[in-house]
C-alpha positions, 0 to 999 in steps of 0.5 A: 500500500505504501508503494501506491502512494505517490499514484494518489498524489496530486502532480501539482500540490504533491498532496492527496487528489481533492475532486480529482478531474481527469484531463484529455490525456488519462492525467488527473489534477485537482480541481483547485490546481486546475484552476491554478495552472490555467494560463491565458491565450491570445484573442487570435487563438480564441473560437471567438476571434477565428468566426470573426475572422471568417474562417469558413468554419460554422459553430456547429462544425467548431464545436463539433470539432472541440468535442473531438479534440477534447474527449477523441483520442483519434485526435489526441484531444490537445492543442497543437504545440505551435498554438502553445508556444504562440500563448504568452510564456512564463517562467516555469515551476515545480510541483512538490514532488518535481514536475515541471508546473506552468504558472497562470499568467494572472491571478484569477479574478476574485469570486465569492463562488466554489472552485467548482462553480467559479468562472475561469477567464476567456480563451483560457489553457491549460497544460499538463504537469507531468506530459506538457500537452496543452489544451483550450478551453472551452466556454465550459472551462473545467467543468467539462472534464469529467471527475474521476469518483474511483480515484475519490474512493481509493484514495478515502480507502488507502486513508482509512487503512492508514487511521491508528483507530476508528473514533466516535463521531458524536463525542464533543471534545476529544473523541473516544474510541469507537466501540461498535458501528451502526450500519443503518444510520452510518456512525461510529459510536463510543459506548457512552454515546451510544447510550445517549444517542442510540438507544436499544430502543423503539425504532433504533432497535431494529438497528444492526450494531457491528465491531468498528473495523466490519464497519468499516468494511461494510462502508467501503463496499455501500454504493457510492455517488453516480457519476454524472453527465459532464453536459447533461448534470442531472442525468446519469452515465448509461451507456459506454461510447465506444469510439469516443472512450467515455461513458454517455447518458441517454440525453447526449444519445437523443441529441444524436452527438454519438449517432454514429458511434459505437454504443454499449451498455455501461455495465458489459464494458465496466466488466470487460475492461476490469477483465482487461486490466486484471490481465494486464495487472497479472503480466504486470504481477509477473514482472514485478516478482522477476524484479524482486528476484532479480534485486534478491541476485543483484543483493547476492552478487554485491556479496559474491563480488565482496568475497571474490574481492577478498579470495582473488587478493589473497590469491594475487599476494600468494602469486606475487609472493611464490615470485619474490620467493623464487627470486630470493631462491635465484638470488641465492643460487647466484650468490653461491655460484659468486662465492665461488667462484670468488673463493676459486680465485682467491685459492689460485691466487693464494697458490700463486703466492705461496709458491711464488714466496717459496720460490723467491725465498730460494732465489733470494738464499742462492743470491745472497749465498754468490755474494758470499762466495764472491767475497772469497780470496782463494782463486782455487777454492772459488774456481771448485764451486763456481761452475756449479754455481753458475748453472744453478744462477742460470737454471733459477733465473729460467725458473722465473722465465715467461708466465711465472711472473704472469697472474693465473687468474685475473680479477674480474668476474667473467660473469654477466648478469642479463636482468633484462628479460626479467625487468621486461617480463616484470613490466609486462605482468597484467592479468588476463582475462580468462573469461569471455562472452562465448568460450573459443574453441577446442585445441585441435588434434593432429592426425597423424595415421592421415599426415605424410610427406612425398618427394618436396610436399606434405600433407597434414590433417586434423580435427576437434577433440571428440568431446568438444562442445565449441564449434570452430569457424576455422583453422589456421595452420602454420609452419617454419622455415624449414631451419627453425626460424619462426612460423607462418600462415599456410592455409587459413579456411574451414578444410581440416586437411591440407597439402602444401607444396614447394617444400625443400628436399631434406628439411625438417619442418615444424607444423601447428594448427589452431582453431577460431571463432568469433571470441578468438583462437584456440590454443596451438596444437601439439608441433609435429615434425615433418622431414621431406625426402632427400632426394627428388623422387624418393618418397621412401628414403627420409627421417621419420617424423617426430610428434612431440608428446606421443608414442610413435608406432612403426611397421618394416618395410614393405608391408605385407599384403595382410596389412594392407588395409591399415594403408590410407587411401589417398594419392600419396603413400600411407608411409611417412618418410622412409629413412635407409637404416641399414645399407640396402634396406629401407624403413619407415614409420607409421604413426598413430594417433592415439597419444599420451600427454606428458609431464613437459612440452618439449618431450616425445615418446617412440614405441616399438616397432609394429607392436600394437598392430594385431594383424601381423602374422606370426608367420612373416614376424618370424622371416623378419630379422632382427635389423628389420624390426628396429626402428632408429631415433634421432633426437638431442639434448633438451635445453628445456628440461636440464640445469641451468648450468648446462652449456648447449653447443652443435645443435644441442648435439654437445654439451659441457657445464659452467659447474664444478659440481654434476648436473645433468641433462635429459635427450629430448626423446622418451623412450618406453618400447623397443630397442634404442642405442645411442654414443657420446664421444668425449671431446674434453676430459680434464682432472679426471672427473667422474661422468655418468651415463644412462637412463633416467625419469623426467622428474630426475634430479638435475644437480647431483650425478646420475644414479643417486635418487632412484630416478635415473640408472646410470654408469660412472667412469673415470680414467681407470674404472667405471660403476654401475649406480641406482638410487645411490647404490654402486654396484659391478667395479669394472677396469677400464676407463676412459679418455679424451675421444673416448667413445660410450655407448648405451643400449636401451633394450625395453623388449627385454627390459634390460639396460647395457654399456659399451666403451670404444665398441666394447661391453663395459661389464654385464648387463647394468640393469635389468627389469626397466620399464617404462617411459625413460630418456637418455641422461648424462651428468657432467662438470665442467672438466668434461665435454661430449657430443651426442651421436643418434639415429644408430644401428645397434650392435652387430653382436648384440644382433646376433645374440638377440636373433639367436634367443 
């Protein structure tokens, strides 16, 4: 009921409508304020002036217009703008409760009649507060706007509602509360004027007494005041013209004003457009509930905002902090790796100089014990001693010759801090936005069954994740140069397939494909590695390709008519580039597309070859040695994954460290079927240290040697001897060990899931380990007092071939 308030409030005096009428467009006002916001129009805008002027315009056919200019809403009812603006202008006001309010431009003249009854001035205009339409008044002034009797009766219930309690209304001076309502005659009575007034008694005992709020009740629903007819005053409302919108009385029928109208009946239309407001009402209910609950989530999302303030805060301090963190960790590190080299400078210097102060203690003996010598007076006691003398004189000044009195070491730092990629990385941290109007599409999938390479082209083909819910406008595919330099668009369109030709022969290609849609792009696929035939017209004699995180599945080759049908149907050959292995023999490698996903971006995983294909016959397997069923690797080292100390060179194909102490370095291929041998040849071996050799996890330790955690399996060796180590168990002491140009061989067996060593072709002990599997990487740990180079893509040993032919 509160809410409904300011719907019962004048727009002029911002109180409560008194004898509310209702203007032409649906607007109340009071009567009083009506009168007060009249306004006067010039004479030429007057009925009056336009007859005198000879507009052509009869008095019947003029006020036949203004009937329909005022009550018509076909005509709006209002005069036009232009008439209003010719009216005199006056400085506008606002009512209580803020729309705009045209004052009168005089006051209106003094009258002893009611508002209701007194006479407005000539060519008077009136305009509405709160829609500025304005309209000329008739002679009738404003008593021809209709009083609106329901407005009356809400606002009298809405004020009884609002009354603490009912009082008596024949108590003389401060009224009592009523006790009981008669319904006949009307009042509220307290008890003692009950007794007085209405006794129980002769006629008024036939009078019905009820509580005061039934009476209350009962007086809302007695029938109220007919309206009546504007033009007609004693006659009541009918009848319903249904073109003008207003009720008539039989009189304004008989005049024959609506002879051509729509007419009915006054009770039918009163119940039809209460059924039409009642339904407006229940789409209007709705509404207002979908606000309310829509004011409850806004509520909720003030609080939601606030605690989601307070988590994302706390999660930023967090991110911030695990940054300074790790800076505080990295500034520590460089500060050791500063100590000690500092402490390593000192300690050669420090040599230098107790060697030199050795030395030149001597020296200065010797010198001092000549000039004794040379004081001696006996010619042949001198000429004894003086030829050894000499020698020795001569022998330690060549003692002092080129580089003894040179520093070892000098005092600078050859050490460079490059802050700048952190100080740019820094100024660039912002956050990102991960949410969007409408999700981008998947990452796409290559596949690798449906990508090959012939002669200079290749072909790649892809599609969406299976489970992907975001449809993809397109793709775009990209790939280098051929020599690792960046990517560049190939084909963008809708296709899931491509063939780009022009390539060169003998190159490696990286590809990648990403998926958009109107929000954005998709993240890169996973990089596959193309490699083109070597020659022109070789579509069988190439490297295989590599796919980053998968396992790589390969067949011999050629392939037997059972398999066939696993062959792609298409213009170029299911194989992907055949690589001559073996002299006089050719393979290739067919990949497949299921892949796994592995712990870092950069590692690969090969399989053994046609393990997983079930339709190879037993009987062919057999004819097969063992050179055909092995498929080689070419692979390097991965900067990713290894020590900051290491020091890449040749390709990452070589490898060294900037550290006294072990670090160690992964191969960027996994390894988890198969038969896989590789060699590191020993470019620099200085002081004797202890590398290590072998196989390891991705999780490997990477600043202690290879073999302490039980991560890696390697094989240890020094100038005289070599160890077998796991988990920091050493086991199998072998003589032999090795120098600068040595060469160590590792071989991978996971088919017998066995792990061997050779050094300079020969087996360095038994078998090392035994009972591998699993996915593993070749591994090595050294200083900085050796250097090796990584040689791959090798045939395994010819006597390890045999001995595997034979088992």
């Amino acid at each position: 009921m509160e809410e409904m308030e300011e719907e019962l409030k004048c727009p002029v005096c911002g109180s409560f409508y008194r004898e509310p009428i209702i203007l032409p467009c649906s607007h109340n006002l009071c009567q009083a304020c009506a009168r007060n916001i009249l306004v006067q129009t010039p004479e030429s805008e007057s009925p009056q002036s336009r007859r005198a002027s000879g507009s052509g315009v009869s008095d019947y056919d003029y006020l036949d217009l203004d009937k329909m200019s005022l009550y018509s809403e076909a005509d709006s009812g209002y005069g036009s703008y232009g008439g209003f603006a010719s009216a005199p202008t006056t400085p506008c006001q606002k009512s209580p409760n803020g729309v705009r309010v045209f004052p009168p431009a005089m006051p209106p003249p003094a009258t002893h009649l009611s508002p209701a009854l007194a006479a407005v001035p000539r060519n008077s205009c009136i305009t509405c507060p709160q829609c500025h339409r304005s309209l000329i008044l008739d002679d009738r002034g404003l008593r021809g706007f209709p009083k609106n009797r329901v407005l009356e009766g809400v606002i009298d219930r809405y004020q009884q509602s609002k009354a603490a309690a009912l009082k008596c209304q024949l108590c003389e001076k401060a009224p009592k509360e009523a006790t009981v309502m008669c319904e006949q005659c009307d009042v509220f009575y307290c008890d003692p004027c009950r007794l007085r007034c209405h006794p129980p008694r002769g006629p008024l005992a036939k009078h019905r007494l009820v509580p005061p709020a039934q009476g209350r009740v009962s007086r809302r629903l007695s029938p109220r005041k007919v309206s009546t007819c504007t033009d007609h005053e004693l006659e009541n409302h009918s009848m319903y013209c249904v073109q003008c919108k207003m009720p008539v009385c039989y009189q304004c029928l008989e005049e024959g004003k609506h002879s051509s109208h729509e007419v009915k009946a006054l009770g039918a239309m009163w119940k039809l457009h209460k059924n039409q407001l009642s339904q407006a009402l229940n789409g209007l209910s709705d509404r207002a509930k979908e606000a309310k609950e829509f004011l409850v989530q806004l509520r909720n999302m003030v609080q939601q905002i606030q605690e989601n303030s307070v988590e994302f805060e706390a999660c930023l301090v967090a991110q911030c902090d695990a940054l300074i963190d790790a800076l505080n960790r990295r500034k520590a590190q460089l500060l050791a790796r500063v100590n000690k080299e500092h402490e390593h400078k000192l300690k050669v210097v420090r040599d230098q100089i107790s060697h030199c102060t050795v030395k030149l203690r001597q020296t200065t003996g010797l010198m001092e014990y000549c000039l004794e010598v040379i004081k001696e007076n006996d010619p042949s006691g001198f000429l004894q001693i003086s030829d050894a003398l000499i020698r020795r004189v001569h022998l330690t000044e060549d003692q002092w010759g080129k580089g003894t009195l040179t520093p070892r070491m000098t005092t600078d730092f050859d050490l460079s801090l490059d802050n700048s990629p952190l100080l740019q990385s820094i100024h660039q941290l912002d956050f990102v936005q991960v949410k969007a109007s409408s999700p981008v599409p998947a990452t796409p999938i290559l596949q690798l069954e449906e990508c090959c390479t012939h002669n200079n082209s290749a072909t790649l083909s892809w599609k969406q994740p299976p489970l992907s819910t975001v449809p993809a406008e397109g793709y775009i595919l990209e790939l280098d140069d051929g020599s690792g330099g960046q990517f560049r668009e190939v084909y963008v369109g809708k296709e899931t397939m491509c063939t780009v030709d022009g390539l060169h022969f003998n190159s490696t290609y990286n590809a990648r494909v990403k998926a958009f849609n109107k929000t954005g792009v998709s993240p890169y696929s996973k990089t596959l590695v193309l490699q083109t035939s070597e020659v022109s017209g070789e579509s069988h004699h190439s490297k295989p390709l590599t796919y980053p995180d998968s396992e790589e599945q390969t067949l011999p080759f050629p392939v037997p008519s059972e398999r066939l049908p696993l062959r792609r149907k298409s213009p170029f050959s299911s194989t992907l580039n055949l690589q001559a292995s073996f002299p006089g023999r050719s393979y290739f490698g067919l990949r497949s597309s299921l892949h796994q996903p592995s712990l870092h971006s950069s590692l690969q995983s090969l399989n053994a070859p046609g393990c997983n294909f079930e339709t190879q016959s037993a009987p062919y397997s057999q004819l097969v040695d063992i050179k055909k069923l092995l498929a080689v690797a070419w692979f390097a080292f991965d900067p990713g994954s290894a020590h900051s100390d290491i020091i890449f060179s040749n390709d990452n194909l070589t490898v060294t460290c900037s550290s006294y102490d072990d670090r160690v370095v992964l191969g960027k291929t996994g390894f988890s079927k198969g038969v896989h041998y590789w060699e590191l040849t020993v470019d620099r071996y200085d002081n004797h240290p202890d590398p290590a050799f072998g196989v390891a996890r991705i999780d490997v330790m990477k600043d202690v040697m290879l073999g302490k955690d039980d991560k890696a399996w390697a094989m240890y060796v020094d100038n005289n001897r070599s160890w077998f180590m796991h988990n920091n168990s050493h086991t199998n002491r072998t003589e032999g060990g090795i120098t600068k140009g040595a060469t160590i061989g590792v071989l991978l067996d996971l088919n017998r899931k066995t792990l061997t060593f050779f050094i300079n072709d020969e087996q360095q002990g038994p078998i090392a380990f035994d009972n591998v599997e699993g996915l593993f990487f070749p591994a090595v740990s050294l200083n900085r007092n050796v250097q090796v180079t990584l040689h791959t893509g090798l045939p395994v040993p010819d006597f390890y071939s045999s001995r595997a032919s034979i088992a």
